[in-house]
C-alpha positions as CSV (number, residue, x, y, z in Angstrom):
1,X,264.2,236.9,111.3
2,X,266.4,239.6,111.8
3,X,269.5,239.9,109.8
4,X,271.9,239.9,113.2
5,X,269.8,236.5,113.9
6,X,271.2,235.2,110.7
7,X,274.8,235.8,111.1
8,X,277.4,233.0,111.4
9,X,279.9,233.2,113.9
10,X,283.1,231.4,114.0
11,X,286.1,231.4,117.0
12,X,289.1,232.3,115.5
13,X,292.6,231.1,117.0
14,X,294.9,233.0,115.0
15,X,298.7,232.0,114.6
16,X,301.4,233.0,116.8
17,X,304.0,232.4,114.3
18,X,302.2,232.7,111.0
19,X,300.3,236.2,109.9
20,X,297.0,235.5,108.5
21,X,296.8,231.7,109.6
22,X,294.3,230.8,112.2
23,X,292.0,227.7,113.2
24,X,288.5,228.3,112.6
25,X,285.5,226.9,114.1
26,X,281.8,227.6,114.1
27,X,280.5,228.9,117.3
28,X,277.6,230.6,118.5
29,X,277.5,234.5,119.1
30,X,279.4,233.7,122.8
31,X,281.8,231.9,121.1
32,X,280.8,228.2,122.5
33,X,281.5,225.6,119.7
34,X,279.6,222.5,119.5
35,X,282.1,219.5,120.0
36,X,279.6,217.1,118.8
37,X,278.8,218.8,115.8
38,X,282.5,218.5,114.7
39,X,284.0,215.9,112.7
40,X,286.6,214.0,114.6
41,X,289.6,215.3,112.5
42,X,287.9,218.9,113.3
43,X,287.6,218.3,117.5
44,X,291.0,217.4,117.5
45,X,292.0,220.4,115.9
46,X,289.9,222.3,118.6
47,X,291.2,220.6,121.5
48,X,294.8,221.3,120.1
49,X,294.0,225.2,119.5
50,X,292.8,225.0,122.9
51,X,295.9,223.8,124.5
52,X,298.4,225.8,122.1
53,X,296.9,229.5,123.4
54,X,299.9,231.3,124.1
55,X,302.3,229.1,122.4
56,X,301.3,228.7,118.6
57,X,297.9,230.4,118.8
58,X,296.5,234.1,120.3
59,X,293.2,234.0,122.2
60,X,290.6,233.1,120.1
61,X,287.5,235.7,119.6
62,X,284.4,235.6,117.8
63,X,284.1,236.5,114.4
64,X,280.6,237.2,112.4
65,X,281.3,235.9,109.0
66,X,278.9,236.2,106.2
């Protein structure tokens, strides 16, 4: 498998209000997170990043972590 086929991705919804805080989820390479994959506690705080773009969180974007 190609290293690139390996990599783990995770959507990012970084803080409006507090640099270098963000909710993190794992995602595939288009950014499309598995809800049912997630614990409860961790689809709720999905859902809430979600609805909180523009107010407490940025955009989220995909990140290739290691």
């Amino acid at each position: 498998m190609p290293e690139a086929a390996e990599a783990r991705h995770q959507l990012r919804f970084p803080s409006l209000l507090h640099e270098g805080v963000a909710f993190a989820f794992p995602c595939d390479e288009r950014g499309c997170v598995d809800l049912d994959a997630l614990t409860d506690s961790a689809r709720n705080q999905y859902l809430y990043a979600r609805a909180m773009v523009g107010r407490e969180v940025a955009a989220p974007r995909v990140v290739v972590t290691s």
